[in-house]
C-alpha positions as CSV (number, residue, x, y, z in Angstrom):
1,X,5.8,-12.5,15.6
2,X,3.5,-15.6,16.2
3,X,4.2,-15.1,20.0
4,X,2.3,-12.1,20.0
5,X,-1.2,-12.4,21.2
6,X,-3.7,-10.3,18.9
7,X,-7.3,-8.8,20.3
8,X,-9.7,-6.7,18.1
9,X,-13.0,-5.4,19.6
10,X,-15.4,-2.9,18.1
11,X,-15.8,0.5,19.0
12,X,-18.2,3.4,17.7
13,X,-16.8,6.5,16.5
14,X,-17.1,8.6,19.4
15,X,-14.8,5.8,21.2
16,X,-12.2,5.5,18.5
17,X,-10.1,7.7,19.9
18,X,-11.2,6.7,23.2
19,X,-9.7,3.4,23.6
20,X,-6.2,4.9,23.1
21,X,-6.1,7.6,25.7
22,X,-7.0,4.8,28.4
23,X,-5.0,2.1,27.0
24,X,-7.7,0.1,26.6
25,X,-6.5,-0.6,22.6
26,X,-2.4,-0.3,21.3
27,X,-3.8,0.7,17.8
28,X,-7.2,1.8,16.0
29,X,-8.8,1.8,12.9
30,X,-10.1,5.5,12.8
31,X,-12.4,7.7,10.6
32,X,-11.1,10.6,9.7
33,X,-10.6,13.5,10.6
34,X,-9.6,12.5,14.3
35,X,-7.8,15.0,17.0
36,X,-3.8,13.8,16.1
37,X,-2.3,15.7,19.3
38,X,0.1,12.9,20.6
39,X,-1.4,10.3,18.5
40,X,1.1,9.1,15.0
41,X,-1.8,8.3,12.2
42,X,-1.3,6.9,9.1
43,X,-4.4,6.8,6.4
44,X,-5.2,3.8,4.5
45,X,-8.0,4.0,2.0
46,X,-11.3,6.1,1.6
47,X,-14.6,4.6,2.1
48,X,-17.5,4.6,-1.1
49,X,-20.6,6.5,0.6
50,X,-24.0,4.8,0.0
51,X,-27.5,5.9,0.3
52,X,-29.6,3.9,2.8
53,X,-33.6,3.9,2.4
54,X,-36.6,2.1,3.6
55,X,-37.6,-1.6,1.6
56,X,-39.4,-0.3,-1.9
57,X,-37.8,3.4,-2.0
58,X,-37.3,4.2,-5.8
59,X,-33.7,4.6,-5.2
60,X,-34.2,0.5,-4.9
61,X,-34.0,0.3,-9.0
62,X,-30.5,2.2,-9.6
63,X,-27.6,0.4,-8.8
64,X,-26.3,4.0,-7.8
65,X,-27.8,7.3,-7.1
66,X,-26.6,11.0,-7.4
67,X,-26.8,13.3,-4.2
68,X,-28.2,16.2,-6.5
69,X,-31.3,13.8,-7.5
70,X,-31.9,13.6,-3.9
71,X,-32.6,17.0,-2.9
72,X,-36.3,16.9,-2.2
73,X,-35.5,14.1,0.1
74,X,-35.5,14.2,4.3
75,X,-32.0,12.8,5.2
76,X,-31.5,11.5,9.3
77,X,-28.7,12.7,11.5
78,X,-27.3,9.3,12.5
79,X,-25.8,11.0,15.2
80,X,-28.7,12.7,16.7
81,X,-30.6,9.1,16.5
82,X,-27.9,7.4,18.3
83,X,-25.6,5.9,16.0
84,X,-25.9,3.9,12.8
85,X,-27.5,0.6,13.8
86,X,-30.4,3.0,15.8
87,X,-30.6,5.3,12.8
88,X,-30.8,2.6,10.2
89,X,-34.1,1.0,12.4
90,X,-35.4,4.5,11.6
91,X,-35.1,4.5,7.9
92,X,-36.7,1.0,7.6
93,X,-39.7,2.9,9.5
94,X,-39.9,5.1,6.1
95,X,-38.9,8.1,8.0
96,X,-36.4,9.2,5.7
97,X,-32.6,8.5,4.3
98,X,-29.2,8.0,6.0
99,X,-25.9,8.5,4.3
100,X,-23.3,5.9,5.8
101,X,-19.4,4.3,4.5
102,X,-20.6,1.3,2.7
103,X,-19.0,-1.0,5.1
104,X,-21.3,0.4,7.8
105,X,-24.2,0.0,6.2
106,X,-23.5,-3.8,4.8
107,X,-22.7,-4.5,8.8
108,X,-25.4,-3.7,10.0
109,X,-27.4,-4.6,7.4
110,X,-31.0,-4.1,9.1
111,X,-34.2,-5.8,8.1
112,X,-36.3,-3.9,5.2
113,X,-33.7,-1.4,4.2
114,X,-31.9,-0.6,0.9
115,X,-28.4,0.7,0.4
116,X,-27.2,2.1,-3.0
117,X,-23.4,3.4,-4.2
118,X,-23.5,7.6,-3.6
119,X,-22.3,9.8,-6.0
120,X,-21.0,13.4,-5.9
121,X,-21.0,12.7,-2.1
122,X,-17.8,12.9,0.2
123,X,-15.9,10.0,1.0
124,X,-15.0,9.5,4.1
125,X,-11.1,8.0,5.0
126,X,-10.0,5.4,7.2
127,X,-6.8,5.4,8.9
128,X,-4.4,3.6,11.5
129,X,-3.4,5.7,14.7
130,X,-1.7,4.9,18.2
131,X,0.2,7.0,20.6
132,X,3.1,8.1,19.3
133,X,5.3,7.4,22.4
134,X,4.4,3.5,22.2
135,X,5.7,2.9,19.0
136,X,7.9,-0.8,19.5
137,X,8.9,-3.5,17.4
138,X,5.3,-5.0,17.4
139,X,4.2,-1.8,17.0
140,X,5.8,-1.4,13.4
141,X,5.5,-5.2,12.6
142,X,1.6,-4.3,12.9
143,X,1.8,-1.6,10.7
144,X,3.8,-3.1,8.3
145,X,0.9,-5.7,7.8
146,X,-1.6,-3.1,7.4
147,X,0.2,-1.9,4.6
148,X,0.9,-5.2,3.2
149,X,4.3,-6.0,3.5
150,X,5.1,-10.0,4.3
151,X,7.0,-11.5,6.8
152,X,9.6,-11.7,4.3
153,X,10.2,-8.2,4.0
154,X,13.4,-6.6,5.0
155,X,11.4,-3.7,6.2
156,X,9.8,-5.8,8.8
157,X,11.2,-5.9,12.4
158,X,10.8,-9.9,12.8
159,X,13.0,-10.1,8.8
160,X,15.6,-7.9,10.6
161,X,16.5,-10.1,13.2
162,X,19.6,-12.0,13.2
163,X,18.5,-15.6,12.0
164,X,20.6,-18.2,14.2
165,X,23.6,-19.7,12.6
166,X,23.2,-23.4,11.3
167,X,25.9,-25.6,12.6
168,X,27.3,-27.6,10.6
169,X,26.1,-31.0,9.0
170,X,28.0,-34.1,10.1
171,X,30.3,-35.9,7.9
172,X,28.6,-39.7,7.4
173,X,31.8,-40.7,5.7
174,X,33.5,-41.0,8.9
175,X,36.9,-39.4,10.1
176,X,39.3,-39.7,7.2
177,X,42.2,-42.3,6.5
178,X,45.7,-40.8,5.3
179,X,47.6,-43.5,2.9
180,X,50.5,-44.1,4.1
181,X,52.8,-42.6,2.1
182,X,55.1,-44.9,0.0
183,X,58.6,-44.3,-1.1
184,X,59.3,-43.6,-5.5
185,X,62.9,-44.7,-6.3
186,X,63.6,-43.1,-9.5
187,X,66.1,-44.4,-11.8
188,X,69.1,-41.9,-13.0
189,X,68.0,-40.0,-16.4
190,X,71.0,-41.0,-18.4
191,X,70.7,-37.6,-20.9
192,X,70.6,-35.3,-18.3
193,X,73.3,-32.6,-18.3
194,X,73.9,-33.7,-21.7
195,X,73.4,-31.7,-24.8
196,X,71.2,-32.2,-27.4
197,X,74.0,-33.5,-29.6
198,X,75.8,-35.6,-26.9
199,X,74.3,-38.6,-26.9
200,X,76.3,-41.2,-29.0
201,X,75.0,-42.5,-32.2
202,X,75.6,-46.0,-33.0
203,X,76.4,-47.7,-36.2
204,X,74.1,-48.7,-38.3
């Protein structure tokens, strides 16, 4: 649907949800869990947790780290601080550690700060949701991209449309020409209606 117009904009997690109850968004990219009462939600992948700490932490010489090897460790409440981007300024102060979805923590990205993979942490899950009552055509083309079907595929609204009929091509060889038609005189079969041994045999 190349008519379609397409506009993303960010929004934090406490507006996620927001966006769709004032129609300010037709879909959203949540993180779940998320309140589903009227809302049609459809999960897509889970999210690889990482550990974020200040510029020189020891965590800085693993490529990943185990929560239990962390326990003596002061994690932040990225909430409490604001969000990630606030909370992340925090833990390049030295003030302690933030655990945040990898692609959070490579967006932001802030000055002086560390991230490494988590292990035996939780993953967190991404997911596509809308209000069920506005499910359309574009709706379910949208969706179908999400989950990577082409343009091509019959399960796509836009595939299901009836394609317009070609007319036909032109003949270049012009309108044909009949031949006359001519008349075949045949001359009389002089064995027919004879038998096989009716014909006259001449003398040699």
């Amino acid at each position: 649907m190349p008519d379609v117009p397409l506009h993303s904009f960010m929004s934090d997690d406490g507006a996620q949800l927001a966006v769709l109850r004032d129609g300010s968004a037709d879909l959203s990219f949540v993180r779940l869990p998320v309140e589903r009462e009227g809302l049609s939600v459809i999960p897509l992948y889970e999210e690889q947790p990482v550990v974020v700490a200040s510029k020189g932490h020891e965590i800085s010489v693993f490529e990943e780290v185990a929560l239990a090897d962390l326990s003596a460790e002061t994690f932040l409440d990225v909430a409490a601080l604001g969000g990630a981007e606030q909370a992340l300024q925090v833990v390049a102060s030295g003030a302690g550690l933030v655990v945040l979805p990898m692609s959070v923590a490579r967006h932001w990205n802030v000055k002086d700060t560390v991230a490494r993979k988590l292990t035996g942490a939780p993953t967190t899950e991404i997911a596509l949701a809308w209000p069920s009552d506005s499910t359309d055509a574009v709706i379910e083309e949208f969706i179908g991209i999400v989950r990577g079907r082409t343009a091509a595929s019959s399960r796509q609204p836009s595939a299901q449309q009836e394609k317009p009929k070609r007319e036909p091509k032109p003949d270049r060889r012009g309108p044909a020409v009949k031949k006359p038609k001519v008349a075949q005189r045949y001359a009389p079969n002089p064995d027919k209606g004879r038998g096989k041994g009716s014909r006259k045999k001449g003398k040699r």
